[in-house]
Wavefront OBJ file of the C-alpha trace (Angstrom):
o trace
v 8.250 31.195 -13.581
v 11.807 30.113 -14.380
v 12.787 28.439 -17.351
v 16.224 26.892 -15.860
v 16.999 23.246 -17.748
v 16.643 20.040 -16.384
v 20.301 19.302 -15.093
v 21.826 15.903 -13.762
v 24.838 14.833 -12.737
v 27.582 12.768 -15.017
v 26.838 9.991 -12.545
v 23.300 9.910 -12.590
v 23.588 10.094 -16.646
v 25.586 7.231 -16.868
v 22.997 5.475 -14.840
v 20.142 6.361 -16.458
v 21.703 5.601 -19.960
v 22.493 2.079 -18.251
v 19.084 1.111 -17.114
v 17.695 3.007 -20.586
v 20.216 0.263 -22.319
v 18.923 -1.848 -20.165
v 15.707 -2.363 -20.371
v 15.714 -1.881 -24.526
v 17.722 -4.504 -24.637
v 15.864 -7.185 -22.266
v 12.074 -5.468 -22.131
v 11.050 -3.557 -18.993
v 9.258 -5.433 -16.243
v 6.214 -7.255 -16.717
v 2.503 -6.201 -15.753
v 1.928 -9.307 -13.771
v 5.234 -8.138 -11.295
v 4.005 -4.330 -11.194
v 0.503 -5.855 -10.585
v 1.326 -8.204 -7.369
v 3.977 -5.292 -5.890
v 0.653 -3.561 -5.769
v -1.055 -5.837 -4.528
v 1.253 -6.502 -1.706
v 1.624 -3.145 -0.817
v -1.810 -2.294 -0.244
v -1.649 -5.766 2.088
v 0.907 -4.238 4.155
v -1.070 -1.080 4.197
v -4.189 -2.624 4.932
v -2.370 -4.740 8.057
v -1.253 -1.821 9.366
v -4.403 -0.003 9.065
v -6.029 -2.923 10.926
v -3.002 -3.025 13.755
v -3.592 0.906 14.548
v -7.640 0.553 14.739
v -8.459 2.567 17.912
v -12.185 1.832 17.174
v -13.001 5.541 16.511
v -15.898 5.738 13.913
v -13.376 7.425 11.251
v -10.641 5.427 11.811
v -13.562 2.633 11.518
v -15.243 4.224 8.019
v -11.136 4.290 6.595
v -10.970 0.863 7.670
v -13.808 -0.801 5.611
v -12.907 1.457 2.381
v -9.609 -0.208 2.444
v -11.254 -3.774 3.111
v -13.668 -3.293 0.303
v -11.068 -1.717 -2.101
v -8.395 -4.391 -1.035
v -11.065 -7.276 -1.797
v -11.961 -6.304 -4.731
v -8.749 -5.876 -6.047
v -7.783 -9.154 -5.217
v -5.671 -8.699 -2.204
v -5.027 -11.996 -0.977
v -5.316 -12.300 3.307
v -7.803 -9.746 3.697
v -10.139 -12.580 5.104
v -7.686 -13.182 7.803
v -7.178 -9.479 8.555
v -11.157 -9.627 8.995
v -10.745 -12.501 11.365
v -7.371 -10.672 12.921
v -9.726 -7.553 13.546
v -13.038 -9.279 14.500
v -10.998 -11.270 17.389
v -9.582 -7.932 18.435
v -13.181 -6.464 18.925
v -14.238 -9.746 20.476
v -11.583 -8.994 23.351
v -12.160 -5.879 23.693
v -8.138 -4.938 22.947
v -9.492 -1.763 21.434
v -9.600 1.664 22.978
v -12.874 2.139 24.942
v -14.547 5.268 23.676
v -16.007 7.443 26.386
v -19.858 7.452 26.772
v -21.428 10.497 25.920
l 1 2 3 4 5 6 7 8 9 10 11 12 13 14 15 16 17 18 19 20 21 22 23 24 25 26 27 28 29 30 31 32 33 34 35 36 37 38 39 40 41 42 43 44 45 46 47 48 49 50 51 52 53 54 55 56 57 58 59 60 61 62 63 64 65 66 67 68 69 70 71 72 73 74 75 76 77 78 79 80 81 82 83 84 85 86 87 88 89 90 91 92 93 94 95 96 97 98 99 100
């Protein structure tokens, strides 16, 4: 295993000795902001996870985790990716599965 140094450049330095300034001098960022980026992520990742739903029974099992998880985090929409999802079943725009 090597033991080279951690190296950065002058520029990157000066940057992190900025945002080190920084954030002594005005606090970092508050829990509640870190909390709702969260939160919004996992709603985009959850609307994208219901837009590519093929109806495939893993995609399907992947799909509820992430509704359960998302709900009881406290993702707000996740009702209305339900509805989103149950109208797409409803149609039928879902990939028909072959019967066996």
């Amino acid at each position: 295993m090597s033991s080279k140094h951690f190296t950065v450049s002058p520029a990157l330095a000066r940057q992190l000795k900025r945002i080190a300034e920084r954030m002594l001098r005005e606090g970092g960022i508050p829990d509640a902001v870190i909390h709702q980026d969260w939160l919004d992520d996992m709603a985009r990742e959850l609307k994208r996870m219901v837009a590519s739903y093929d109806g495939s029974p893993r995609k399907a099992k992947e799909l509820l985790e992430g509704l359960l998880i998302a709900e009881k985090a406290g993702v707000k929409g996740v009702a209305e990716l339900r509805r989103a999802l149950a109208g797409r079943l409803e149609t039928g725009k879902l990939s028909k599965r072959k019967a066996a």
